[in-house]
N, C-alpha and C positions, 0 to 999 in steps of 0.2 A: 725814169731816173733811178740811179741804182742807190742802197743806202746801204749801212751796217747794221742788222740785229742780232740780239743774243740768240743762241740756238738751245733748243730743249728737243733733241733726239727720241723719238719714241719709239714703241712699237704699235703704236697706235697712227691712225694717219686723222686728222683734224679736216675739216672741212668749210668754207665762209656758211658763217651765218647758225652755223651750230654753237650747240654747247661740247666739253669737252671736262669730265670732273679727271683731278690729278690727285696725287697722294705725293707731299714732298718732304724728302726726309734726308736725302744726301748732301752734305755741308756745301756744295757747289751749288745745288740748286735754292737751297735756303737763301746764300748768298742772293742769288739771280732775282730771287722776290722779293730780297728787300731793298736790290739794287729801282727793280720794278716802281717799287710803292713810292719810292723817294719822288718820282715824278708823275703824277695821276696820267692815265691815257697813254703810256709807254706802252710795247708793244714788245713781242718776244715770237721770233720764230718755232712754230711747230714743225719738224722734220720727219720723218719716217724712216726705223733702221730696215735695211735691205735683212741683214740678220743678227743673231743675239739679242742683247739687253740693253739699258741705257747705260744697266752699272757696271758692264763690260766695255764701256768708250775708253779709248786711245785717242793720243793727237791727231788722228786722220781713221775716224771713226766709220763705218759702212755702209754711207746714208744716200738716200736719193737722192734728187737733184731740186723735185720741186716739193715745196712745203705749203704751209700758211701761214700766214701772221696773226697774233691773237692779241686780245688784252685782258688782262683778267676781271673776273666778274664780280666772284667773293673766295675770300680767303678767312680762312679761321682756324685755330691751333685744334688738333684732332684730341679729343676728348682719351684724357687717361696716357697721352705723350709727350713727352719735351720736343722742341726740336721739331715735330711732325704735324704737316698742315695739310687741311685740305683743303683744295683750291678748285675752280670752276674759271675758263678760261672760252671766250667767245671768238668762234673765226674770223676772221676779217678778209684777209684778202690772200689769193696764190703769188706764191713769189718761186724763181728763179734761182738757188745756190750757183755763183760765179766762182767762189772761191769761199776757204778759210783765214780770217784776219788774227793775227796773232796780238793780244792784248794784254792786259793786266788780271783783268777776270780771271778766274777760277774754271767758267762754262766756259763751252764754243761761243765765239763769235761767227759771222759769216756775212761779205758782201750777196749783196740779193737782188735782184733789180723784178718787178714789175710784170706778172703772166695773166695779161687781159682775155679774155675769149675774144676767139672770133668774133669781126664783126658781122651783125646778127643780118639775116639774108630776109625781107620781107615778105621773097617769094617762099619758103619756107616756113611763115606762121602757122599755115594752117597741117604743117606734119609736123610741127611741135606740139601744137594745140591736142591733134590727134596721140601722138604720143605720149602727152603727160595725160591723157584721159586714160588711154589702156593701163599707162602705168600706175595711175592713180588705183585702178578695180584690182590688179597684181598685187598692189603693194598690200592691201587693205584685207585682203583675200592671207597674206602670207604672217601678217601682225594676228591675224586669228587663228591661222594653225601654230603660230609658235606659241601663243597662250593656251592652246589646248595641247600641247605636247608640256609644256610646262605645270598644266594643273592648275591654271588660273579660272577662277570664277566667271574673271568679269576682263573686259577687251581693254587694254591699255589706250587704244584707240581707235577713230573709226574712219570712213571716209569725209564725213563731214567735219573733224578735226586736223584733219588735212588740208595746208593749202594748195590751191588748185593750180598756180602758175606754173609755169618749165623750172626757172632757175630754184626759185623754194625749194619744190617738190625732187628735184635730179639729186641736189645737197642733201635735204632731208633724208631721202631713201639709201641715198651712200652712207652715210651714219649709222644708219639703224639693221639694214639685210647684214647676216650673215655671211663676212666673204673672206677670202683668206687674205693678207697682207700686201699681194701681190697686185689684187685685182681691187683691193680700195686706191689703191696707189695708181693704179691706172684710170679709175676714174675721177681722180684729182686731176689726172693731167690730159684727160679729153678736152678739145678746145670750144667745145660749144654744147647748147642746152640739147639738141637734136641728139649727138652724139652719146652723149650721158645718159638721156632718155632711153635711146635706143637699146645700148648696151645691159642698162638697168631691167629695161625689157626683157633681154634677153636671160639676165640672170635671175631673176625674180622664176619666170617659166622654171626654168634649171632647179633653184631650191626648192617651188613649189613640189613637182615632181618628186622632188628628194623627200621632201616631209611627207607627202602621199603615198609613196611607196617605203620608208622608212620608220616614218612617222619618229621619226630626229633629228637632229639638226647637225649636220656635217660639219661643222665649225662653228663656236659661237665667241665674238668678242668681249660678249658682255649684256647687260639685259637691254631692251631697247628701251627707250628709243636712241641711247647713245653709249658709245663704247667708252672706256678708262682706262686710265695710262698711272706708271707708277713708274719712279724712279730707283 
């Protein structure tokens, strides 16, 4: 069923089940959280800009198609500014952009309807299974060389801080690898945990290679284990 939410354009792509910290400081988004808070458990679309910035939005701004829905986690005035809050927002579910709704608000609005995965294939357990195992030693293997290209002491995390499922683990590592805008964005909008896995596979290999032969990190969004968006 399709519904209306406010839209928050990033350059950042949000994912279910993650965390996502914000920086809000532009009088429209101010607006947007206080419109938020008014009702506990409101919800506010995360969208991803194709390109620019948020503070470069026009009435038909340059955004994908699919998002996620969040709701915020904590908010609190940024120490030392008026006006400027920082805020931590939880994913919740993929949704659909059908259109732009023209409203009162200040933000985008946006009809949205509902982007389920695939339904899940039983004969395919066990090459999910299989793939969040390889992707689990990838993942785990590439969170330690970006802490030793970084100069960290001590591992942000391990494999056994990781959880072990497909869906967790596919979200989790979209958040956290290294990828450019285009390719977090595509794995939002793969329809199943197999596919996610797989591709995740894929890229994880790719970065690894890159830090072992570069020993740097070709794109970084931000520190892991989750990237941040600013308005």
């Amino acid at each position: 069923m399709d519904r209306t939410l406010p839209l928050f354009p990033l350059e950042a792509i949000l994912y279910p089940g993650t965390l996502l910290p914000l920086r809000i400081f532009q009088p429209r988004y101010v607006q947007l959280l206080e419109d938020l808070q008014r009702v506990p458990g409101s919800e506010l679309g995360i969208i991803g800009l194709r390109g620019g910035t948020s503070a470069d939005l026009t009435a038909h701004p340059d955004i994908y198609d699919v998002g996620c829905s969040a709701t915020l986690r904590m908010v609190r005035r940024a120490e030392g500014a008026d006006e400027v809050y920082a805020v931590t927002v939880l994913g919740r579910d993929r949704f659909r952009l059908l259109e732009l709704v023209d409203t009162d608000a200040p933000y985008l609005c946006g009809r949205v309807e509902p982007v389920p995965d695939d339904p899940a294939d039983p004969a395919a357990a066990d090459e999910v299974e299989a793939l969040a195992s390889e992707s689990l030693v990838l993942f785990a293997k590439y969170v330690r060389g970006v802490a030793n290209i970084r100069g960290r002491t001590t591992i942000p995390m391990t494999e056994a801080d990781l959880p072990s499922d497909g869906p967790s683990l596919s979200w989790l590592m979209a958040s956290a690898v290294s990828l450019t805008r285009r390719e977090q964005q595509e794995l939002l909008e793969l329809p199943s945990d197999a596919l996610r896995l797989a591709r995740q596979r894929d890229l994880l290999i790719r970065e690894l290679a890159l830090i072992s032969r570069l020993a740097a990190l070709p794109v970084g969004p931000g520190d892991l284990p989750s990237g941040s968006g600013r308005n």
